[in-house]
C-alpha positions in Angstrom: 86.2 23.5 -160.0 87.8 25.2 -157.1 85.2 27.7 -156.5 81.7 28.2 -155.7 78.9 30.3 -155.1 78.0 31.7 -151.7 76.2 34.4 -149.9 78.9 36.8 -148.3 79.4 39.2 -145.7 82.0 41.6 -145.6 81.4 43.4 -142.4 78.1 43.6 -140.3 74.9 45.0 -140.9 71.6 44.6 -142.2 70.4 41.9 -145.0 71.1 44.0 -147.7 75.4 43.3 -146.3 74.9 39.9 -148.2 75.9 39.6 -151.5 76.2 36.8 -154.0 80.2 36.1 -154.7 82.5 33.3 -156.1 84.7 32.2 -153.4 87.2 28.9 -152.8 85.3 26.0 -152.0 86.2 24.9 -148.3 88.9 23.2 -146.9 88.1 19.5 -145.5 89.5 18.7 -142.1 90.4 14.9 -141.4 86.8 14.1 -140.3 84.8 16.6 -142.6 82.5 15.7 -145.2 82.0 18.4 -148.6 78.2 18.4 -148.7 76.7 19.5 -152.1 74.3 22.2 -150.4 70.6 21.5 -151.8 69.1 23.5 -149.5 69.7 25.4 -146.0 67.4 27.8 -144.4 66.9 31.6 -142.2 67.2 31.1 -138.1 66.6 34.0 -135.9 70.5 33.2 -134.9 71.4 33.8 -138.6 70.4 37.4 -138.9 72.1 37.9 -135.0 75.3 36.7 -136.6 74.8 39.4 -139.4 74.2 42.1 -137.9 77.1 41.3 -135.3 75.0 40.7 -132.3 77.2 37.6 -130.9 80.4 38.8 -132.6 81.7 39.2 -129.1 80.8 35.2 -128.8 81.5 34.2 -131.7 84.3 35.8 -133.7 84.0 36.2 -137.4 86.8 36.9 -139.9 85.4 38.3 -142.7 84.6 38.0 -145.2 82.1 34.9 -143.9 79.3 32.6 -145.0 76.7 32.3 -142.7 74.1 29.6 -142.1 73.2 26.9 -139.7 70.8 24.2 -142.0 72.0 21.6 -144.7 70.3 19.4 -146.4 72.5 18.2 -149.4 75.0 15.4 -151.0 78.3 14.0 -149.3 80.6 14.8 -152.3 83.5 13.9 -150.6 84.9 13.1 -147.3 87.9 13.2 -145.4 90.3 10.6 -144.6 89.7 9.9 -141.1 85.6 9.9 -142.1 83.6 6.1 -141.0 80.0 6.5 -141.5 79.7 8.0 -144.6 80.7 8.2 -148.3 80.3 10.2 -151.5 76.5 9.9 -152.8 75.2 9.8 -149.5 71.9 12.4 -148.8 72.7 13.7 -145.5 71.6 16.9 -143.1 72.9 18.7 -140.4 73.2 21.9 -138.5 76.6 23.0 -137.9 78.6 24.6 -134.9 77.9 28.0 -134.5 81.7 28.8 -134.9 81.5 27.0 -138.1 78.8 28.1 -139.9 78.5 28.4 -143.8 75.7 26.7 -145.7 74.3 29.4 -147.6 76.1 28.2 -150.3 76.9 25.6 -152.6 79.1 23.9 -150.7 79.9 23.6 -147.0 82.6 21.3 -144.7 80.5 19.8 -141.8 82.1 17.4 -139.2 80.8 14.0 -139.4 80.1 14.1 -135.4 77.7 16.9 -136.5 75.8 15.3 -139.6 72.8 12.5 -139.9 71.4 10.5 -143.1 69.1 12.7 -144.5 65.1 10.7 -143.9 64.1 9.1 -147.2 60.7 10.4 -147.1 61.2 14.2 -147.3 62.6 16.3 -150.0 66.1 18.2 -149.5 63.9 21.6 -148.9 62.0 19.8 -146.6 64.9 18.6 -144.6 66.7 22.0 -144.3 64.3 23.5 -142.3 64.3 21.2 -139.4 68.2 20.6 -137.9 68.6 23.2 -136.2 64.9 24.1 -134.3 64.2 20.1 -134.0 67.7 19.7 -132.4 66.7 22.5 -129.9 63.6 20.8 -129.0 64.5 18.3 -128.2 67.6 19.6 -125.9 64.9 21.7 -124.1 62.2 18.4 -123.6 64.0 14.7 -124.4 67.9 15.9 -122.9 66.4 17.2 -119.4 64.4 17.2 -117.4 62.6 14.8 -120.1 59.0 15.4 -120.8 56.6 12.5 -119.7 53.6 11.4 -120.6 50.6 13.0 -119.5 52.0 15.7 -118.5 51.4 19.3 -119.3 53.8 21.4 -121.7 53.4 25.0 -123.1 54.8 25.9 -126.1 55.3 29.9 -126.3 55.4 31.5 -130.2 54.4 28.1 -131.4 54.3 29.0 -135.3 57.8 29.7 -135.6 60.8 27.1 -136.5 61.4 25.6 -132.9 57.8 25.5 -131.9 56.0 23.7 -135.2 58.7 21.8 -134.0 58.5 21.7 -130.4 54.5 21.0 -130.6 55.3 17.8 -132.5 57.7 16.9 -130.1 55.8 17.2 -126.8 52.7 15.5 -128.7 54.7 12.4 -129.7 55.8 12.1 -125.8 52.5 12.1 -124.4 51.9 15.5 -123.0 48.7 18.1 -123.2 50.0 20.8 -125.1 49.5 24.2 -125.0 50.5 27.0 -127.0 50.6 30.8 -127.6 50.4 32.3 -130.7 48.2 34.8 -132.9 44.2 33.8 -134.5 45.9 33.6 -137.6 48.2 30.9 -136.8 45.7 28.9 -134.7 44.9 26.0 -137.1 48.2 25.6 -138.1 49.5 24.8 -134.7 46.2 22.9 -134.1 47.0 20.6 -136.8 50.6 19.5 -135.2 48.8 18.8 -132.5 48.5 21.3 -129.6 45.4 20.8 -127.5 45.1 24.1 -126.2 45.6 27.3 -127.8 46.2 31.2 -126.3 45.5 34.6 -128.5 49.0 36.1 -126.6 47.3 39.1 -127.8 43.8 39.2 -125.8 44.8 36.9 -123.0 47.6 36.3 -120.2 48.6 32.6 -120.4 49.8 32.7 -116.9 46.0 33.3 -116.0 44.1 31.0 -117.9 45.9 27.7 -118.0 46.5 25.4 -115.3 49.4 25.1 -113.9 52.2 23.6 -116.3 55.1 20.8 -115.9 57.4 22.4 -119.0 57.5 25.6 -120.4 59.4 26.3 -123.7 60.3 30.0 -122.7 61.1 31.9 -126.9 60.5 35.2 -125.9 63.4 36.3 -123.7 63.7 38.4 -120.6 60.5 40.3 -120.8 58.5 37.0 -120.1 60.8 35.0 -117.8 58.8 36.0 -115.0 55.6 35.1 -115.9 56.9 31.6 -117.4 57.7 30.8 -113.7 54.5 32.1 -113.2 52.6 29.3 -114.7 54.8 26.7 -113.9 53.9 24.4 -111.1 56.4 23.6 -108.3 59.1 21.0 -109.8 58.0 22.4 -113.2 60.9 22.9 -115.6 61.6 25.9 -118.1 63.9 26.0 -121.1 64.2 29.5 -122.2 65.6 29.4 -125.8 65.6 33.4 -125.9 68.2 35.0 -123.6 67.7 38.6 -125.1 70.8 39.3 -126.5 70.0 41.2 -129.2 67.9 44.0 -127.2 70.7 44.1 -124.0 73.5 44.6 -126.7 71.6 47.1 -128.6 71.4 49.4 -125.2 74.8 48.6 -123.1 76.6 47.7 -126.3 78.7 44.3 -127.2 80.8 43.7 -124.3 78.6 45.7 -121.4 75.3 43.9 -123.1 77.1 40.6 -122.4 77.7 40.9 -119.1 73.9 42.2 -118.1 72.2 39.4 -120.2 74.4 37.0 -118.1 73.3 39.1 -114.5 69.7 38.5 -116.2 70.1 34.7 -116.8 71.3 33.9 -113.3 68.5 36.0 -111.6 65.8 33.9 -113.1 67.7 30.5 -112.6 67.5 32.1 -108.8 64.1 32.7 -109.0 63.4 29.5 -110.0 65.4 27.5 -107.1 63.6 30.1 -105.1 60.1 28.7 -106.5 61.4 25.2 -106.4 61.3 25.2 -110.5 64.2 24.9 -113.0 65.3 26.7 -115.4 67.8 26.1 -118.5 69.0 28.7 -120.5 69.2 26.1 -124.4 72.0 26.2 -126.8 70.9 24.0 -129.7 73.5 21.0 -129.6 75.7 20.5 -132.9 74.6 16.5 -132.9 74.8 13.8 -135.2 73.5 11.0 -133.1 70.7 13.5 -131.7 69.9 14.6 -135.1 69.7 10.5 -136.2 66.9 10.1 -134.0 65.1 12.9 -134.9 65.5 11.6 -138.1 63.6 8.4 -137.4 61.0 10.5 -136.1 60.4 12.0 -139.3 60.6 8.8 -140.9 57.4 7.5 -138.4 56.0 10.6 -139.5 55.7 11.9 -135.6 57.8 15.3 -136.7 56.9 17.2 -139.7 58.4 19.8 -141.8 56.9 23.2 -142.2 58.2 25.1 -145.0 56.4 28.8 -145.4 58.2 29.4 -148.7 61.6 28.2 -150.5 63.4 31.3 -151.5 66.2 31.4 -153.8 69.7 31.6 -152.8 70.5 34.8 -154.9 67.5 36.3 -153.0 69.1 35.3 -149.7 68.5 39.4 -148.0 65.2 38.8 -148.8 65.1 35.8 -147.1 67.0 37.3 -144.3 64.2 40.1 -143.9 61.2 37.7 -144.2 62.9 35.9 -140.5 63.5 39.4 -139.2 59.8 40.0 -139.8 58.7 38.0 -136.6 56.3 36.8 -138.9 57.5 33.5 -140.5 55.2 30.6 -140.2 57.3 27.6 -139.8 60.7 28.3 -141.6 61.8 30.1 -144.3 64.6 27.7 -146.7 67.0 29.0 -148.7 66.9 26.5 -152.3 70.5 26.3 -153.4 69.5 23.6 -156.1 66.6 24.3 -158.0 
C-alpha cells in the first residue's frame, strides 16, 4: 500500500482544522527509518504548530501532519541506516521541522530514534519522548542537578513535570512542586517532597531558597522564579510565551518582543548572579537511550491520563489546550 491514514491540516486554526485523510506514505531519506506508528501523543507545542503560532519559526507547507511522540515498529529503513532493522520496537520524538506522527506511519532519522524499553506498552512509551527529553536538557545537560540539592518543579502534573519530578528524585534532590489540591497525590507519588497550592500560596515566599527551578509558565513568572532561587541557582524556563506575545504584536512583531523578554531575564539573572536557559527539547537518540534505561530501572514512569483514538485526534487536541491534562494525553494509532 502506498497510502495511509493521517491526521491533516490544511491551513491553521483551531482542533476542529484536523481531519482524518488518506495521504502517501512518506518518503525515506538515506538514514530514515518507516516506523509503523502505534501510538504518539498531544504536546502543548502541537496545538502551537496548529493554530500557527511558530509558523514564523517553523514553516509549514500544507497540507501537514503534525506530532512530536512515536512509539511504534521499524518497518523499514533506509540504506545508509546501522543500528536498526525492520521488527525493531523503537520510540522517538522528532525535529520540530519534521514533525508527523499522528499517523500511521512516519520517517524519523535514526540520530533521532531509541529502542523502545521492554517493560512498557507502545501507549506507554509515546507519552514520554518528548517531555522526558526536556527534562533532562533542563537538569542532567546543564548545569546538572546534584544530589542533595534543592529543585522546584512548577505545573508539576503536566507532561514535562510527572516527568521532571522523577527526574530530579532519581538524582538526589529535595523536590518541590506547584500544582493544584487536586493533583497533590499524584505528584506525591513520583516523588516530590514538598508540595505548593499555586492557588492559595506564593512559592517564592514559603520555600527556602532553591538550586534549580524548572520555570513552565512563561514570562509572567520569570521574575519571581529568580526570586526563589538562591545565588548560583540555575533556571530552565521551558515557556518563553510565545503564544500570548504573538497573539498581541502578531507573528513577526510577537517574535521580536518575546526575544527582548528572553534576554531581559537572562540579564536579570547575571545581575542576581543566577542562570538562566531558555530549553528547546533536544531531537536525541543517544539522550532518549538513556532515558530509556531509566524506565527500564523503573526510576521514570509513564503517566498516561487517557489514550484517545486517532480519528478523535481534535478532541485530543482540546483536552491539551484545556490546561488541565494530568500527565499526557496519547493518541492510539493501533488499537
Amino acid at each position: 500500500m502506498s497510502t495511509m491514514r493521517a491526521a491533516v491540516i490544511d491551513a491553521y486554526g483551531p482542533a476542529d482544522t484536523l481531519r482524518i485523510a488518506d495521504v502517501p506514505r512518506p518518503t525515506l531519506r538515506p538514514k530514515d527509518l518507516l516506523v509503523r506508528v502505534h501510538a504518539s501523543s498531544v504536546n502543548p507545542v502541537d496545538t502551537k504548530q496548529r493554530k500557527g503560532i511558530q509558523r514564523v519559526v517553523v514553516r509549514k507547507k500544507m497540507p501537514v501532519i503534525l506530532g512530536m511522540d512515536v512509539s511504534g515498529v521499524v518497518e523499514e529503513v533506509g540504506p545508509e541506516v546501522t543500528r536498526f532493522k525492520p521488527g525493531d520496537e523503537v520510540w522517538s520524538s522528532p525535529a520540530h521541522d519534521r514533525p508527523g506522527t499522528w499517523a500511521e506511519f512516519v520517517a524519523v532519522d535514526e540520530a533521532e530514534t531509541a529502542h523502545k524499553p521492554s517493560n512498557i506498552s507502545h501507549v506507554e512509551a509515546a507519552s514520554l519522548p518528548l517531555v522526558a527529553l526536556t527534562a533532562w536538557e533542563c537538569f542532567v545537560t546543564g548545569p546538572p542537578v546534584q544530589s542533595g540539592q534543592r529543585v522546584l518543579v512548577q505545573a508539576g502534573s503536566g507532561g514535562v513535570g510527572t516527568a521532571a519530578i522523577q527526574l530530579a528524585k532519581h538524582l538526589g534532590a529535595h523536590v518541590a512542586v506547584t500544582c493544584s489540591p487536586r493533583n497533590e497525590e499524584l505528584v506525591r507519588g513520583l516523588g516530590a517532597d514538598q508540595v505548593v497550592d499555586y492557588r492559595t500560596s506564593n512559592y517564592w515566599e514559603v520555600l527556602e531558597p532553591q538550586d534549580h527551578v524548572l520555570e513552565a509558565i512563561g514570562p509572567s513568572a520569570w521574575g519571581t522564579s529568580l526570586k526563589v532561587l538562591k545565588r548560583g541557582g540555575h533556571m530552565a524556563s521551558i515557556a518563553t510565551g510565545m503564544p500570548t506575545y504573538v497573539d498581541r504584536f502578531g507573528p513577526y512583531a510577537g517574535i521580536v518582543v518575546m526575544a527582548g523578554s528572553m534576554l531581559r531575564v537572562k540579564l536579570a539573572g547575571i545581575v542576581g548572579g543566577k542562570t538562566v536557559r531558555h530549553v528547546l527539547r533536544p531531537a536525541d537518540g543517544e539522550m532518549l537511550a538513556r532515558i530509556g534505561e531509566l524506565v527500564t530501572a523503573g526510576a521514570i514512569k509513564p503517566v498516561v491520563e487517557e489514550a484517545i483514538p486517532l480519528a478523535d485526534i481534535a478532541e485530543a487536541n482540546r483536552r491539551v489546550e484545556s490546561g488541565r491534562t494530568r500527565g499526557k494525553i496519547v493518541v492510539q494509532v493501533v488499537q
